[in-house]
Structures are given as C-alpha cells and as structure tokens.
N, C-alpha and C positions, 0 to 999 in steps of 0.2 A: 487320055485315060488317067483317072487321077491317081494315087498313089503308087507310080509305077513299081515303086522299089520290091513292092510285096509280089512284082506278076511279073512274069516271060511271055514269049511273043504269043506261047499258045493261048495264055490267057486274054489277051489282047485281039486274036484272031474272034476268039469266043465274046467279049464285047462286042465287037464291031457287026458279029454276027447276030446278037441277041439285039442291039441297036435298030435293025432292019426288020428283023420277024417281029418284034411285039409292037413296035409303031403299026405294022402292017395290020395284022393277023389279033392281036390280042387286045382284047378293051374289055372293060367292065359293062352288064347290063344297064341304062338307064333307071329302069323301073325294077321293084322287085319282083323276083319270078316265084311262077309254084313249084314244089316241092321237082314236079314233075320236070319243068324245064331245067329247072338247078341238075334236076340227076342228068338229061339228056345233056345239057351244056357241057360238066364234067367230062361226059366218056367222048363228047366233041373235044375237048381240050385235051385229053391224052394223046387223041388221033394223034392230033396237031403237033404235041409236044414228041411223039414218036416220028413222025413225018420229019421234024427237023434235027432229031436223032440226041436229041436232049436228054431223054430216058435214059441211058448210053452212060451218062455222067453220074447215076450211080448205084452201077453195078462193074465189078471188075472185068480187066478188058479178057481176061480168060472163060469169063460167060458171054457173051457179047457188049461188053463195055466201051469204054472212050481208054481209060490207064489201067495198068496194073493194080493199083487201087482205087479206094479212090480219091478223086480231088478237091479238097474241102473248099478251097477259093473259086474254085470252078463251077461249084455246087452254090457259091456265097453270090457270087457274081451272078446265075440265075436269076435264082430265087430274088436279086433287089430288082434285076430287070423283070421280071414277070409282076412283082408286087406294085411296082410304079407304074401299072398298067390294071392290075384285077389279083386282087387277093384270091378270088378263088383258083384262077390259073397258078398262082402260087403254090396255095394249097395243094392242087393237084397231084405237081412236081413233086413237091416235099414229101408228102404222102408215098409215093412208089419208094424216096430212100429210107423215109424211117418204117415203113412195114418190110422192108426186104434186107435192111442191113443187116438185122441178128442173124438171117439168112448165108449170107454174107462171111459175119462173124463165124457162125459156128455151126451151121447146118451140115450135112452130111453131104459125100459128092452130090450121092444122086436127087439130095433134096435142092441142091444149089443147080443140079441140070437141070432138073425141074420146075424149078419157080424162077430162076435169077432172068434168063433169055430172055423171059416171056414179059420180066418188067423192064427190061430193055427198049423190047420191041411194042410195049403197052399193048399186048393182048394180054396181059390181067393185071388188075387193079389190083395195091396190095393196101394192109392196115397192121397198125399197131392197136392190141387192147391188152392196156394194164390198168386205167382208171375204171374203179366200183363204187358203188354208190357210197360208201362208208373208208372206202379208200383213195384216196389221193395224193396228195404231197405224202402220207403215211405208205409207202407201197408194203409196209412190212405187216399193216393191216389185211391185207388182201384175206379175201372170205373164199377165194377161187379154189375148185381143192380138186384136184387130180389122183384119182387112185388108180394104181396099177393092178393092171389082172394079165399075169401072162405076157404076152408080147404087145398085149393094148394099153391102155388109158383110157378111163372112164371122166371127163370132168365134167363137175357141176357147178354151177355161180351166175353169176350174174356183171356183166360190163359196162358202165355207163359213159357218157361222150366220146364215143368213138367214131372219130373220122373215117368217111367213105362207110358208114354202116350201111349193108345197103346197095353200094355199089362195088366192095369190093368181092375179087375172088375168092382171095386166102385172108386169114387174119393171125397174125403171128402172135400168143394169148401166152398172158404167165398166171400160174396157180401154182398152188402149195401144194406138192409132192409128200412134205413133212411137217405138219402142224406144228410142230415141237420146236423147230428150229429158225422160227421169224424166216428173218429176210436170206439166211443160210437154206432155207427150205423151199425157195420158188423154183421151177423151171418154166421152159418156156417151150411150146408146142407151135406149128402151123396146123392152124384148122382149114380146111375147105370148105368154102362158102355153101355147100353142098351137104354137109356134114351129117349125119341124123345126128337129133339129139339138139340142135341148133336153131335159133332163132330169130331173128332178126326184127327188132323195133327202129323205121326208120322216121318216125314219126317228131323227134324234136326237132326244134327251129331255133335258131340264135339270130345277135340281132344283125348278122348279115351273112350271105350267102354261103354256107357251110354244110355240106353233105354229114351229117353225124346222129349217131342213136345208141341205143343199148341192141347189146348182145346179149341173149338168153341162154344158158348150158345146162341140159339135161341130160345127163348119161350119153353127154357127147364120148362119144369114140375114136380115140385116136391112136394111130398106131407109136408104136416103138421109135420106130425110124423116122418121125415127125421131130421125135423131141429135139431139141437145139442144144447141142454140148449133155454134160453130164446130168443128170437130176442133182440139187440144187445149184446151178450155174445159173439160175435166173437173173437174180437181183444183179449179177456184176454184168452179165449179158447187157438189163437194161440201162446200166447206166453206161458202158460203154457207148452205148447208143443215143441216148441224150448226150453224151460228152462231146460226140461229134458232131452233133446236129445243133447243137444251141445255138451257136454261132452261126449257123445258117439262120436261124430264127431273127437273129439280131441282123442279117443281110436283108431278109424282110423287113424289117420295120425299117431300113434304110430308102427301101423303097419308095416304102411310104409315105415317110418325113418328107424324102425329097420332092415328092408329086407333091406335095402340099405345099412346101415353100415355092417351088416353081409357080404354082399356082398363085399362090398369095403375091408374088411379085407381078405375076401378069395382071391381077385383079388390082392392086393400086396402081398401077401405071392409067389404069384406063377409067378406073370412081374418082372420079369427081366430087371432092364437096368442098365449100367454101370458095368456088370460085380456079380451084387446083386438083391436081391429082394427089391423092391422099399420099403418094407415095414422098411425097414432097412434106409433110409433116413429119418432123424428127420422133414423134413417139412411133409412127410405123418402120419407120429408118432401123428405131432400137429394137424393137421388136422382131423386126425381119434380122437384123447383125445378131443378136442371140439366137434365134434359130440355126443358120448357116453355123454358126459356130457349134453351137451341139451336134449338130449334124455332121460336121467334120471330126469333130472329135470320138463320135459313137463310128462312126466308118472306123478310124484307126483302132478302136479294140477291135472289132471282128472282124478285119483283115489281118490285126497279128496276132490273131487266134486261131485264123483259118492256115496262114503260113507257118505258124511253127507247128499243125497235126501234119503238114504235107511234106516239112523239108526236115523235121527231128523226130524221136522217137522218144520224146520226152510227154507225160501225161500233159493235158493240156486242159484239165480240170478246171481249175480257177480263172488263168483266158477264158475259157468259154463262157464260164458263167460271171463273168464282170462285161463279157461283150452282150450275151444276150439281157442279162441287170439295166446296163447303160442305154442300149439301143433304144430297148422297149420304152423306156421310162421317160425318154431324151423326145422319140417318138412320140408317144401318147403329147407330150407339151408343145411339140413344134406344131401337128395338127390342130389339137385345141386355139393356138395363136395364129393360125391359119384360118381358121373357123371366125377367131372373133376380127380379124382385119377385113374379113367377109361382110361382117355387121349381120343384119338379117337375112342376106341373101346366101349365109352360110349355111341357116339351117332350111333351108327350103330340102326336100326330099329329091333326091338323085342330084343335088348338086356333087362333084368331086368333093368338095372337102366334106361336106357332111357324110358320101360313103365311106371318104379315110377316117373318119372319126367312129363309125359303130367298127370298120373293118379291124383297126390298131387296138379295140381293146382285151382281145383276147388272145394277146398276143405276149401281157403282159401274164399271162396265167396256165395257156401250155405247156407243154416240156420242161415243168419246173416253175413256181410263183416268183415274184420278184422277193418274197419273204425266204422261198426257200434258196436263191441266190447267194444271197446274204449270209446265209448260213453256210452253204458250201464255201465262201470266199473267205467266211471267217475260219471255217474250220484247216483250211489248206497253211492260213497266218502260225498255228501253235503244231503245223509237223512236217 
C-alpha cells in the first residue's frame, strides 16, 4: 500500500478489501447506455456498494456507520478504488456522502434517524442541490427563496445539474430564507422526492455517464423540522461540506490517472512500430515518467488532506482545495497523454482511455472550479 505513513491497519484492511470487490464486481459499460439503463445501473450499483457495506463509510457509526465520524481517507481510498474501475460507481458513492453530510452536520435527532440509516444501508438515494441556473461558483447568488408560514416553508426556484436527479429520495436544497442578507441568508432544507410542489427534469445528458437534471420548486412545502441548523446557516453548512469532500474529489481523479497510466503502459509494451515496442522510444519513456510523477505527487496532497480532517481539528480548507486544484488538473494531463500514446486507437469510442478522458472532465468543475480553487488557496495566503 503506497503511502503508508498516512493509513493504520483499518485502512489497509479497507484496500485490500476494495482491491477484490471492484476487480470483481465493478467495471464500466463498454457502450453508452440510455438514459434508462444509466438509472437501472445506478440503484444496481448502490445494492452492490450496500451489500459490501461501503455505504457505512459515510455516515456516523451512531446511525449505522463504520466510525464515529467520519473517515476522510477512508472515504478517499474508496472513491480512487471505485473510479479506477467506473466513474459512475464512483459517483454513486460519493453522492450518498455529500447529500447526507449536512444531515450529518446539522440535522435534527429525528431527521438524522430518519435519513442517515437508510444511506447506510442504500435504501435511499440522497443529493445535494445548490447549483441554479444563474448560480454557481456565485452561491450568494442563489434565486432559491424559502418563505416561512408558521411551522412550514414554502420554496420556490429552480436547480440546475444535480446529481442523482431523478434517482434520488431526498435532496438536501439551500434557498434564501433572507433576501437581504446574501450568503448570511441561505439555509438548507431536506426535500422528499415525493414532495408536492416538486419537480423533477431528469432529462440532461453529459458527456459521460451521469444521472443529473434540474429540480423544479413550486410552493414546495416543507416542514420546520426539515431545516438543517438555524435559518441562515446555509452557506457555512455548505461549505463545510465541500471542505470535506474536495479531497475525496481529488481521490477520484487519482483513480483515474492511475487507470490510464496503467493503461498506457500496458499499450506500449505491446504497439509496435518501427520494428519495437514504442515503449522502448525515450519520448514515450518521458512522457510515461512525467505522468507517474504527477500522479504521485497529486496522491500526496489528498492523502494529507484527508489525514489531518481525520487526525486534527484544525480547518483543512486550503489542503482540500490545493488537493482537489492539483488532482484534477494533474489528472485531466496524465489522461490526455494516455490518450495520445494510444495514437488513433485512443480515440475509438469505448476504448478505457477515451472513456477516462470525457469521464475526468467534470471533475475539474464540481464542488468548486479549478478557478474557484485558486481563490480559496489565495485567500487562506493573507489570514
């Protein structure tokens, strides 16, 4: 196991166990599927990821979890195992802990006996919606507007790219409580999939396999006891929650990289041109050494990003977002040079590296842009 220094034996037991289930059990679709098979694959892939009790890893072990908290490396070490096999198995995972962490975070007992278990044991699908058509990297834009009546919530707005639209149960949604007060004004609710007032467009396609759509809010209804923490605790809610998860993001793209060098190495040992195996010409040599190297070097940001949320209590802002900056970025290149030591046979449709190459690039643009990265790392430099 490579970096020991950062992992104990449990983490070690958890490699050796993710090493076995996704060689077995987990692979990407050859061919693209419909809309219809992507949904059916998904709630197949939860079984799965509940069957080996992976779900577990994160939610606290006082709902039916794996720790007391939870375990960022744990969660990090996933997520690369599952990616170096199928982005969307990835996805999946990832998805049950950033729709259920605010949960987690600041939900109410009975909201947390309620929802937490059930994403444990993957009898419900959860999501996060805070991106709007007019808001993104700006969440202080958000148009979502919640008004209170009595012991409800009325909101109205509109949500756009949200994972698992569609397929999920709950959606854990932030709107503006207080126009007045920007990003001091969001909180955050769980909706049920069920909700009146609710809508669901599962109809956008990316350009790889991604359950995602807009959510519609009409004099959705929600109760009191949905809201998550105070009214206005939204915005710090959400970033708590990117803060943890970045760095899982950047464990994904580790996955990634690494299928695709793996790859690339086994493809020039075996092409032939010139009378040799290309691997044997020093500009593939160099190219393959600068991958390996990025790719070691992006592992150690988000491994020591993911060990010091799990072993200090020290904010871990700028780690995250220098691991998830690095990964992604380091990622998207080691594929690309994946892709071109392929030559033509890179981009043939369902080859591995051409699906790492539409899978890695939205990966750059989730949970925060590589622009907006940047800005978080600068801004941590002057406080």
């Amino acid at each position: 196991m490579q970096d020991s220094f950062f992992f104990d034996s449990s983490h070690e037991r958890l490699y050796d166990q993710l090493a076995a289930f996704t060689q077995k059990h987990v692979a990407p679709r050859p061919a693209e599927p419909s809309r219809e098979i992507e949904a059916s694959e998904a709630r197949t892939i939860i079984r799965l990821l509940a069957d080996q009790q992976l779900l577990r890893y994160v939610v606290p072990k006082k709902f039916g979890g794996h720790s007391e908290r939870i375990d960022v490396r744990s969660v990090c070490l996933i997520r690369e195992a599952l990616a170096y096999q199928s982005g969307l198995s990835d996805l999946m995972f990832a998805m049950q802990g950033l729709g259920s962490y605010p949960i987690t975070l600041a939900g109410s007992e009975q909201t947390k006996r309620e929802f937490l278990p059930s994403v444990a044991d993957g009898s419900k699908i959860a999501a996060f919606a805070i991106t709007e058509p007019e808001a993104g990297s700006d969440v202080g834009a958000l148009s979502t507007i919640a008004l209170r009546n009595g012991n409800q919530y009325f909101i109205n707005g509109e949500k756009k790219f949200i994972s698992n639209a569609g397929l999920a149960d709950f959606y854990v949604v932030f709107a503006k409580t207080d126009t007045t007060l920007g990003n001091k004004g969001i909180s955050a609710f769980v909706v049920d999939k069920d909700s009146p007032g609710l809508t669901i467009d599962s109809s956008l396609e990316l350009i790889a396999p991604h359950p995602i759509g807009v959510l519609k809010l009409e004099d959705c209804r929600v109760s009191e006891a949905r809201r998550l923490g105070d009214e206005g605790y939204g915005f710090k809610l959400a970033m708590r929650t990117l803060d943890t998860f970045r760095a899982t993001v950047g464990a994904a793209a580790i996955g990634m990289a690494r299928r695709a060098l793996d790859e690339a190495i086994t493809y020039s040992r075996n092409r032939h041109q010139f009378g040799r195996p290309i691997s044997e010409f020093q500009a593939t040599q160099i190219s393959l050494a600068e991958m390996a190297t990025a790719l070691d070097a992006a592992r150690l940001l988000v491994y020591r990003a993911a060990w010091l949320a799990d072993t200090t209590d020290e904010k871990t802002t700028r780690e995250s977002a220098m691991a998830k900056l690095a990964t992604t970025e380091s990622a998207q290149k080691i594929i690309d040079n994946a892709v071109q030591i392929h030559g033509g046979n890179g981009l043939v449709k369902g080859a591995t590296v051409e699906r790492l190459y539409r899978e890695i690039r939205a990966l750059r643009i989730y949970e925060g842009t590589s622009e907006i990265q940047k800005l978080v790392i600068a801004k941590t430099l002057f406080t």
